[in-house]
N, C-alpha and C positions, 0 to 999 in steps of 0.2 A: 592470441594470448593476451589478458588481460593484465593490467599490472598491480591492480584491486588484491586484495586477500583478505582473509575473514579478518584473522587480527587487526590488521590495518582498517579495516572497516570498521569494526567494534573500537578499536582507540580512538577515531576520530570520533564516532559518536559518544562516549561517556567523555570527550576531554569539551566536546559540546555542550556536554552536560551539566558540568561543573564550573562553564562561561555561563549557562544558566540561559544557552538557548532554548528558542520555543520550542515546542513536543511536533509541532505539525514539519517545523525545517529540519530538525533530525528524523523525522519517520519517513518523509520521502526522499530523503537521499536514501539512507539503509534500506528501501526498495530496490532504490535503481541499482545499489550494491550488491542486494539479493537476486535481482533478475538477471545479472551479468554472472555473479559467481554460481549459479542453479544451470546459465545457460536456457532461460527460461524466454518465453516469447514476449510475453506481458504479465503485467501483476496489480494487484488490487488490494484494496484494504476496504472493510466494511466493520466498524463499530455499532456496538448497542448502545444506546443512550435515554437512561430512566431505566422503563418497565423492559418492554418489547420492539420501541424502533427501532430500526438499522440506518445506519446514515453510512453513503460514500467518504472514506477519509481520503484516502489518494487513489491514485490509478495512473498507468505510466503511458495509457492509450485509451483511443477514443472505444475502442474494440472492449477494454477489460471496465473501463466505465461502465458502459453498457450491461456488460454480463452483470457489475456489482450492484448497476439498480436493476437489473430485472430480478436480483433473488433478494435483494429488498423490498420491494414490492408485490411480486410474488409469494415470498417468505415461503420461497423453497431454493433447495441449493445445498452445495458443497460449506461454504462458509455459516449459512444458518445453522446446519445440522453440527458444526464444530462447534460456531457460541452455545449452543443447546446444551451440547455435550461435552465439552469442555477436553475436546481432542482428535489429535488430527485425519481428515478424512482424503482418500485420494480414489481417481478412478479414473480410466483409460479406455479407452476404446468406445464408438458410437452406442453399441449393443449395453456396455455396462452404464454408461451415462444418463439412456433413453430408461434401464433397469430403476435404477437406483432417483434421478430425478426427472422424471415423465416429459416436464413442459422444459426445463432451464435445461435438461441434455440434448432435449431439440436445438431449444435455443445457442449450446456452446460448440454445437455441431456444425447446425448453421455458421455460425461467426467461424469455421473450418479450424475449432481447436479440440484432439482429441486426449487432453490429457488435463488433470487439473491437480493441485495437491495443496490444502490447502493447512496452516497451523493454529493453531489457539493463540492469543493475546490474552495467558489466564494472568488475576490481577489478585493475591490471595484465595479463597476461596470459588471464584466465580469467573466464566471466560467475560474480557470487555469485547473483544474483537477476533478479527481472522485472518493473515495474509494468504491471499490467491495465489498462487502461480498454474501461467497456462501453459501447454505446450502449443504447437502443432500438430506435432506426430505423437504415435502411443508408441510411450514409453514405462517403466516401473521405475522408482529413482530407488536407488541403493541405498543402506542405511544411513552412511554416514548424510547422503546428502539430505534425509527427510532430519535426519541431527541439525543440520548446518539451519536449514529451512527453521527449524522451534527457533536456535541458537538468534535467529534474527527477527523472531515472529518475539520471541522475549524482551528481547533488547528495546524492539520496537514499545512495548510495554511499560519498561521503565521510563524510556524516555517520553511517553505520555503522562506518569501517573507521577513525575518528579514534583515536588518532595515527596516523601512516603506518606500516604496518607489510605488508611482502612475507612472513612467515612465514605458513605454512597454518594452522598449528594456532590462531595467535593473531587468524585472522581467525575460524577456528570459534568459540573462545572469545567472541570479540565479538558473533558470528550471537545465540549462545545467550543472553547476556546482557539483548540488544536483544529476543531473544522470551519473555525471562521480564517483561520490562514489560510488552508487548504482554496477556499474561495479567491483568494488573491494571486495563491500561486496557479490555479485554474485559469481564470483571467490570463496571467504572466504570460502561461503556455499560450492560448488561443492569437495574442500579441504574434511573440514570437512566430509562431508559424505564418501567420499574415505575412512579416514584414520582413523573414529571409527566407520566404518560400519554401517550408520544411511542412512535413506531418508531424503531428501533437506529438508521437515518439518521439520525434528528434530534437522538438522544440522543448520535450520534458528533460533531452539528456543534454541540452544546451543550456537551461537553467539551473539544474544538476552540479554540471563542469563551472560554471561561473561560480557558484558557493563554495565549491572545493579550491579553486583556484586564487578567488580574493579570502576565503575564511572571511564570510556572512555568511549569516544565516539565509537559507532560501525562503522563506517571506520577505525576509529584509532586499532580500533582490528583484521578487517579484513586487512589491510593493513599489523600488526603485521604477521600472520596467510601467510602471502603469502610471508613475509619477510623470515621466518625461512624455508621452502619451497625451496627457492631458495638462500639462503646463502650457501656458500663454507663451506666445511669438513673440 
């Protein structure tokens, strides 16, 4: 049992908000929030940024990494076909995966996940983004929890696009900024698992708990984390 709860989640991230932390340290915690209260295996974020790129924002494993560049690159998938469409897509089962995306249900089958669900990041009129969650096993999730899933695929939204702003360019601007963190706290991870012997999941939920625990931001930690790393003797 976890001690996490949506409330609780969502308060810490808009009271983050209004300290006027960065968009990239409140959207990967409210991951690691959403993959523990979905009960989910791993999770991912994939932004559009401009026309038609996809850029990885976070990912909680090396495993959902992977699946998020292969349908960035590919530019087939559960999350493409969401930003497209501007709503949520899910599918279960080898047979419906291999159905619905030919090469990327190979692919998410292979990586032995057979569940995927994924939400909109819509931003006024237009999706920016999509958060993934994967299972394991096939499962269907039940209403509320595809609710819960938007409720944090939303939040995540806001807290990208803080202050409010309808201009294009200056939500691009914001995209990029939030995945130049994302860089540092990637790093942080790859650190961490080196140097207490963990996998990139444990080393993400270990940088996670350190943000929650001092209240900094998770760039402000991983940046710490990379600081001590490379400072002189």
């Amino acid at each position: 049992m976890t001690s996490t709860t949506s409330g609780s989640a969502f308060a810490m991230a808009t009271a983050a908000m209004v300290r006027g932390t960065d968009g990239a340290s409140i959207v990967h915690v409210l991951l690691a929030d959403c993959l523990d209260l979905l009960d989910a295996d791993t999770a991912g974020i994939l932004v559009r940024v401009g026309g038609s790129d996809m850029e990885l924002l976070a990912a909680t494993s090396h495993q959902a990494r992977n699946l998020e560049l292969y349908q960035a690159q590919s530019h087939e998938g559960p999350c493409i076909e969401t930003i497209e469409h501007g709503r949520s897509v899910e599918a279960a089962g080898e047979a419906e995966l291999a159905a619905r995306w030919p090469d990327f249900g190979r692919a998410m089958a292979a990586a032995d996940f057979l569940t995927v669900h994924t939400s909109p990041m819509r931003w006024h009129d237009h999706a920016v983004g999509g958060v993934n969650l994967f299972w394991h096993e096939e499962r269907r999730l039940a209403p509320h929890e595809r609710e819960l899933a938007q409720a944090f695929a939303d939040i995540c939204t806001l807290a990208l696009m803080q202050p409010t702003t309808t201009d294009r360019e200056s939500v691009t601007q914001r995209l990029l900024a939030a995945l130049q963190g994302r860089v540092d706290i990637e790093r942080a991870k790859g650190v961490l698992a080196q140097t207490q012997d963990v996998d990139i999941a444990d080393a993400f939920t270990l940088l996670v708990n350190r943000s929650k625990d001092t209240g900094r931001p998770l760039a402000e930690i991983a940046r710490g984390i990379l600081q001590d790393i490379v400072a002189p003797r």
